[in-house]
Phi, psi and omega in degrees: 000124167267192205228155116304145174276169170304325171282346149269008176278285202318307187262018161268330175258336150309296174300325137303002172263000173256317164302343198255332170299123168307116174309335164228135174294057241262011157296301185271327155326291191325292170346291198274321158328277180320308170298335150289299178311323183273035196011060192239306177323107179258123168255139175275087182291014187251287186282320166330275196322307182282001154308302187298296178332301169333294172288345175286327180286315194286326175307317179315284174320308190286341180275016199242288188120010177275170220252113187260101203260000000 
């Protein structure tokens, strides 16, 4: 039998508090949902854009081997 450190108890019980989270949120599904039908549902084409940028700079860095923070 092992025994664990406390930082392996710790991060074994993160990971069951993760397997136990819903793969969908269907609160904010429901939410967006409701806001698409009712044509209210607004996109911040400003923040799309600074995401993609984002993710596109961190795909950059990493295929670079540069250190993604």
């Amino acid at each position: 039998m092992s025994r664990h450190t406390g930082c392996e108890d710790y991060v074994l019980q993160l990971l069951q508090i993760l397997e136990e989270l819903p793969d969908v949120r269907q609160d904010k599904v429901d939410k967006l949902r409701k806001q698409i039908q009712q044509g209210s549902y607004q996109v911040d084409a400003g923040r799309v854009a600074d995401r993609i940028l984002e993710e596109a700079l961190k795909d950059l860095l990493y295929r670079t081997g540069k250190n993604v923070n």
